[in-house]
Backbone as JSON Lines, residues from 0, in Angstrom:
{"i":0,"aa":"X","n":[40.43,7.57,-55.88],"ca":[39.16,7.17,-56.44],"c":[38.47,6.16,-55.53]}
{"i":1,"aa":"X","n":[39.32,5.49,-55.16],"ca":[38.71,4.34,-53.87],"c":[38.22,4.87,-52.73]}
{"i":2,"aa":"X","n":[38.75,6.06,-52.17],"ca":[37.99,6.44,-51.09],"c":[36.72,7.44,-51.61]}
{"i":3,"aa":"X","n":[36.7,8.04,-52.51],"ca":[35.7,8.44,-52.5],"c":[34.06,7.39,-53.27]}
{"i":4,"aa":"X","n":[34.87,6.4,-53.86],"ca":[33.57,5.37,-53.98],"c":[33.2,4.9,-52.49]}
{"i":5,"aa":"X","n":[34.42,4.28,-51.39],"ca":[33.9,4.2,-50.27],"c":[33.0,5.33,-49.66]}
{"i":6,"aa":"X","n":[33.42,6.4,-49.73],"ca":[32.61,7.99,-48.97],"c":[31.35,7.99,-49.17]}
{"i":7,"aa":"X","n":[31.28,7.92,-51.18],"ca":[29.55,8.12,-51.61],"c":[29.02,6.57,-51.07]}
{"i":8,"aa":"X","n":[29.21,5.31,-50.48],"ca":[28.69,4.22,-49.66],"c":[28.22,4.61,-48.49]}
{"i":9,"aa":"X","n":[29.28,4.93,-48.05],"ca":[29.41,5.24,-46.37],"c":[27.96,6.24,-46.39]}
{"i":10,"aa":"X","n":[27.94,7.8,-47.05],"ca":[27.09,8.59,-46.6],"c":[25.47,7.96,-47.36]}
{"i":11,"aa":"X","n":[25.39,7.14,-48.21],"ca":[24.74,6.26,-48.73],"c":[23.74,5.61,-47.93]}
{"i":12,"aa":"X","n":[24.5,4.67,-47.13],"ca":[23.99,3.86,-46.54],"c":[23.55,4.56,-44.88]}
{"i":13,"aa":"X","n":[24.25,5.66,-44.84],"ca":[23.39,6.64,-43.49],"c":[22.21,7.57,-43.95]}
{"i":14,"aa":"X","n":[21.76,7.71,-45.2],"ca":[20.67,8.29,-45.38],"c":[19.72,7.6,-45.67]}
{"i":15,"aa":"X","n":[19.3,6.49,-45.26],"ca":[18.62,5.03,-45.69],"c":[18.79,4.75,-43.84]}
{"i":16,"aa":"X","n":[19.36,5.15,-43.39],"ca":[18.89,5.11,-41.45],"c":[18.03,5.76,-41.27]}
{"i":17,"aa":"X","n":[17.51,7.29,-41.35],"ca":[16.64,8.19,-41.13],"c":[17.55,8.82,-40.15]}
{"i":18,"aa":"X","n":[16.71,9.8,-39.51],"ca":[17.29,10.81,-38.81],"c":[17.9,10.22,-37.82]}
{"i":19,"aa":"X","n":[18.78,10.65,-36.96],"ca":[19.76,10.31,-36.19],"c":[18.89,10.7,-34.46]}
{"i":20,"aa":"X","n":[18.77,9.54,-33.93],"ca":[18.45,9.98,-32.49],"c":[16.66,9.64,-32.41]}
{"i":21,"aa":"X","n":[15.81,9.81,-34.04],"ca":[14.65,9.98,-34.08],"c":[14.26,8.74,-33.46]}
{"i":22,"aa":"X","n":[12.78,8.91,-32.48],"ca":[12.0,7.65,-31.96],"c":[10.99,7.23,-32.93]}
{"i":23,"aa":"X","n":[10.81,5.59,-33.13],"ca":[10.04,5.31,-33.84],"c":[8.68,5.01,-33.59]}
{"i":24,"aa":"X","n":[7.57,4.69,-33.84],"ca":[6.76,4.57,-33.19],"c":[6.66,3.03,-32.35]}
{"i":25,"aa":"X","n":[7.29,2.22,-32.74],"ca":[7.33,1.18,-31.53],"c":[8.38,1.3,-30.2]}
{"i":26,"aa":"X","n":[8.91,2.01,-30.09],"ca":[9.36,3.01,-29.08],"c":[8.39,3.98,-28.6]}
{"i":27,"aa":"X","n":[7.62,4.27,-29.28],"ca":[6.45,5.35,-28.17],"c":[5.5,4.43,-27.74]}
{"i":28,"aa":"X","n":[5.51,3.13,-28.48],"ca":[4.65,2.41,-28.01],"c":[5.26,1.74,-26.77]}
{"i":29,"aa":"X","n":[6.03,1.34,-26.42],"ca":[6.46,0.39,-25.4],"c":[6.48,1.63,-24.38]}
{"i":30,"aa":"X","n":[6.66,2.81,-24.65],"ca":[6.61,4.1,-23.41],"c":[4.98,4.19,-23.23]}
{"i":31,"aa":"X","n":[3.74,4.22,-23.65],"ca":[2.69,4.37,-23.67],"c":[1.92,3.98,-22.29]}
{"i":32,"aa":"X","n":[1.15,4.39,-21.5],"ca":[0.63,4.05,-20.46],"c":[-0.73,3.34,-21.15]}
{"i":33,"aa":"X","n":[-1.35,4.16,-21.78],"ca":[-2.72,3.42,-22.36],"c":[-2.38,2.84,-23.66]}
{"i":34,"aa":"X","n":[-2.83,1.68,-24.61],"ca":[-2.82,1.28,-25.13],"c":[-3.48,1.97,-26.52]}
{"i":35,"aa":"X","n":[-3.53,1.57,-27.99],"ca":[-3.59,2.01,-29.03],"c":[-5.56,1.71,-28.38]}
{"i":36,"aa":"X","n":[-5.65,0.62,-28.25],"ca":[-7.52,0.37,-28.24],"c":[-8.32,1.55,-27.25]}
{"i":37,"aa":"X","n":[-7.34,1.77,-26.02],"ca":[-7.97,2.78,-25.38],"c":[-7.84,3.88,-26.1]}
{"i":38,"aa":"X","n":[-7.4,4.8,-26.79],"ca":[-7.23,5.7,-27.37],"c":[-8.05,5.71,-28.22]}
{"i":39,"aa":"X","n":[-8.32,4.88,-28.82],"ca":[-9.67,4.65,-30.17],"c":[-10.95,4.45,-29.81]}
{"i":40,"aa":"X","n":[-10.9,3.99,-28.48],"ca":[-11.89,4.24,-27.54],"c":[-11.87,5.58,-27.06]}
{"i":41,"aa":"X","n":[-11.55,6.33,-26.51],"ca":[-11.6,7.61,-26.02],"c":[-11.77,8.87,-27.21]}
{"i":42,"aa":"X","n":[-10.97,8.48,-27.96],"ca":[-11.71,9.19,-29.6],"c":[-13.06,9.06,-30.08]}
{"i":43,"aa":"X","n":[-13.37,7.98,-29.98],"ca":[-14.57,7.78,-30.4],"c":[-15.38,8.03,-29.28]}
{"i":44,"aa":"X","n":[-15.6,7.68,-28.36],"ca":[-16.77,8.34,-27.49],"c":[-16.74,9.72,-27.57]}
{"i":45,"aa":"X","n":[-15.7,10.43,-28.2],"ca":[-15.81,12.15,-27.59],"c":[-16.77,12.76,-28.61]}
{"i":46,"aa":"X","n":[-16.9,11.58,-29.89],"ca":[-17.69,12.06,-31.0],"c":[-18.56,10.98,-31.32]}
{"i":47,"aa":"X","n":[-19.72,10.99,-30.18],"ca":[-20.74,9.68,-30.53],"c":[-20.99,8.96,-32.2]}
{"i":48,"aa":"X","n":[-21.21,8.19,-32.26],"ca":[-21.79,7.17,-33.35],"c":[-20.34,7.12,-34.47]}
{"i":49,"aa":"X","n":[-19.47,8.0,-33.99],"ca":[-18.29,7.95,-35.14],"c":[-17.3,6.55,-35.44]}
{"i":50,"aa":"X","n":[-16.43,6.59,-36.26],"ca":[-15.92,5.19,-36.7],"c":[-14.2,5.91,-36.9]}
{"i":51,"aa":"X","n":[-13.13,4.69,-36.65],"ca":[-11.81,5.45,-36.49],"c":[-11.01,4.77,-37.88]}
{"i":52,"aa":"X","n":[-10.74,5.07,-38.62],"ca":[-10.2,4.95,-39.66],"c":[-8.93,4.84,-40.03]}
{"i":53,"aa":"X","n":[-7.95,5.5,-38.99],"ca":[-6.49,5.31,-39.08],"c":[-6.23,5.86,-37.7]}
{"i":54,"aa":"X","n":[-4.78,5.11,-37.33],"ca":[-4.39,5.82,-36.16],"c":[-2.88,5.52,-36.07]}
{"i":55,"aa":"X","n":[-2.19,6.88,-35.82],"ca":[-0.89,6.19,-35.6],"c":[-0.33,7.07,-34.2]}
{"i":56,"aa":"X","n":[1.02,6.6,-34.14],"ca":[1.48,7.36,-32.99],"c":[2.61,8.4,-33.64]}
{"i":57,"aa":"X","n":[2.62,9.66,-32.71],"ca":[3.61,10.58,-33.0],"c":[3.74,11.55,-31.91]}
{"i":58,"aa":"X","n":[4.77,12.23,-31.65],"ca":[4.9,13.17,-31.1],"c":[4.49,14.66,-31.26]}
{"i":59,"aa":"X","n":[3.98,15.27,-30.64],"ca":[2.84,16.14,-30.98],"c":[3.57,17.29,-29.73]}
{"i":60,"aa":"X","n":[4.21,18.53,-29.98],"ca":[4.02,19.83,-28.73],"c":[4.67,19.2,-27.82]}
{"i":61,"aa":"X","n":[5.82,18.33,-27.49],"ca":[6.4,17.52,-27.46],"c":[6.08,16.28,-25.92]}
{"i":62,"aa":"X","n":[5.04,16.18,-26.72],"ca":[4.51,14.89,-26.22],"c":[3.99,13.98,-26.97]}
{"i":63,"aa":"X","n":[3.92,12.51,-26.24],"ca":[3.68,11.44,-27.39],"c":[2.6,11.02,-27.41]}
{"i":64,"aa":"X","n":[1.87,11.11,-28.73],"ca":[0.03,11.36,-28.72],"c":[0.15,9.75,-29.81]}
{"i":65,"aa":"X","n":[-1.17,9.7,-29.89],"ca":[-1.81,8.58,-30.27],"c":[-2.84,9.42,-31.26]}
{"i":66,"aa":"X","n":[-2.6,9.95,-32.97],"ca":[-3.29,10.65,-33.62],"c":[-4.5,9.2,-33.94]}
{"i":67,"aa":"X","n":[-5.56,9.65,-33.8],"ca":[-7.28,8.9,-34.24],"c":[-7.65,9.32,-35.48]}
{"i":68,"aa":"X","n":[-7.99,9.14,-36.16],"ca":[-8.62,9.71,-37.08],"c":[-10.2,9.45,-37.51]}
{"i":69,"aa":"X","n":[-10.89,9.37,-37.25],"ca":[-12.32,9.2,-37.08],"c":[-13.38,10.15,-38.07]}
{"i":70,"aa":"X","n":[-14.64,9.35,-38.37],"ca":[-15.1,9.74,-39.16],"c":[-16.8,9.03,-39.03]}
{"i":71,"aa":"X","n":[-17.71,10.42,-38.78],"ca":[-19.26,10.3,-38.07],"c":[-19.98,10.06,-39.06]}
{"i":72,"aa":"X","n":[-21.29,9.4,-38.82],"ca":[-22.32,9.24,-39.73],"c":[-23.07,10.02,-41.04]}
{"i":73,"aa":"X","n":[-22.48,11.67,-40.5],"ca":[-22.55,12.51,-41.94],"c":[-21.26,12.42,-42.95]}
{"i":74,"aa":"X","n":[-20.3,11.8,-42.68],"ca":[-18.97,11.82,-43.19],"c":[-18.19,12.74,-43.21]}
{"i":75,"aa":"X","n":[-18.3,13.21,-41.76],"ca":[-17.67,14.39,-41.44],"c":[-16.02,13.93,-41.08]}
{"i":76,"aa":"X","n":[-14.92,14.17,-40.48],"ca":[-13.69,13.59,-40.34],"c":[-12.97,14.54,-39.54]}
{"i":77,"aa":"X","n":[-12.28,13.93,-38.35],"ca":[-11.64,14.95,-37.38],"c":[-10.28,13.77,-36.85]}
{"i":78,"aa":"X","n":[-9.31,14.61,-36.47],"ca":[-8.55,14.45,-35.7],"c":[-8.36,14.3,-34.53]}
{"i":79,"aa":"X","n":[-8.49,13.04,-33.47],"ca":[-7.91,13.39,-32.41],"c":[-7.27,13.1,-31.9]}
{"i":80,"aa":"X","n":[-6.25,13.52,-30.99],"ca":[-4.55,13.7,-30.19],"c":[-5.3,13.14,-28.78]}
{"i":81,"aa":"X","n":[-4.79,11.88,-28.5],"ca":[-5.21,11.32,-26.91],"c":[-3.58,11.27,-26.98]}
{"i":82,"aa":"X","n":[-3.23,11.66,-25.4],"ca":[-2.29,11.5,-24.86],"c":[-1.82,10.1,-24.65]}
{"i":83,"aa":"X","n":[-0.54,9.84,-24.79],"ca":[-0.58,8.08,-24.75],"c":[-0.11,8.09,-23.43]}
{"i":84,"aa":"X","n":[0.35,8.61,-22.3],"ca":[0.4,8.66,-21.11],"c":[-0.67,9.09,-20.09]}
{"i":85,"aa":"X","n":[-1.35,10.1,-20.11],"ca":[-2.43,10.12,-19.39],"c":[-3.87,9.65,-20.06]}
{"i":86,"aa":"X","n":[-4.45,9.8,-21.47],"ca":[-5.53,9.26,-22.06],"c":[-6.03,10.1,-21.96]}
{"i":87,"aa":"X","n":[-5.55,11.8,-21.99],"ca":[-6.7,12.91,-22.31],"c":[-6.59,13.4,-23.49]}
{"i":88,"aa":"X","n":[-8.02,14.06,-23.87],"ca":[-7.58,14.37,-25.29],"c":[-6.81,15.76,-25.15]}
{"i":89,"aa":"X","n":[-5.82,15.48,-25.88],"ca":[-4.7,17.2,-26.11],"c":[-5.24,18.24,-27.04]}
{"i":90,"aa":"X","n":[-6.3,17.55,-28.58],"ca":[-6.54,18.4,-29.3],"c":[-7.55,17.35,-30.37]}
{"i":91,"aa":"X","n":[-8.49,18.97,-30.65],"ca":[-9.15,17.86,-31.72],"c":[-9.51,19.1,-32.71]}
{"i":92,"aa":"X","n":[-9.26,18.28,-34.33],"ca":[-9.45,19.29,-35.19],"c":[-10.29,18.36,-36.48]}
C-alpha cells in the first residue's frame, strides 16, 4: 500500500512539470535575434494604422515565431508570425 501511495505522488507530481523536453517561451526568448518590440513593430507596419493586442512566442513549422495579434481601425483582426531570428513575416492570417 506504501508504494503505491508513493507511485500515485511520484506520477503526480510529473504531470504538474508539463511535457518533458518542451521549450518555454523564455527560452525562445533568450534564443531570439530580434526582440518582442521589433516584431510588434514589423506586424504592425505590414498592416498600416493597426494596433497589437497580444503577442506571444511559439514555435510555428518548426521555427520560433513571435505570434502578433493586431487589430485595424475597422476592427478587423489578423495574425502575424514574424520570425524571431530573421524578423520576416512567415505568415499572416
Amino acid at each position: 500500500m506504501r508504494y503505491v501511495l508513493m507511485l500515485a505522488i511520484l506520477l503526480f507530481g510529473l504531470s504538474l512539470s508539463g511535457p518533458v523536453g518542451a521549450a518555454s517561451e523564455k527560452e525562445y526568448a533568450l534564443d531570439a535575434k530580434i526582440s518582442m518590440e521589433q516584431a510588434i513593430k514589423i506586424a504592425t507596419d505590414s498592416s498600416p494604422g493597426s494596433k497589437p493586442y497580444e503577442v506571444e512566442m511559439e514555435k510555428e513549422k518548426g521555427r520560433v515565431v513571435y505570434k502578433v495579434q493586431i487589430v485595424d481601425s475597422t476592427k478587423k483582426t489578423s495574425k502575424v508570425y514574424v520570425d524571431a531570428q530573421d524578423g520576416k513575416i512567415v505568415e499572416k492570417k
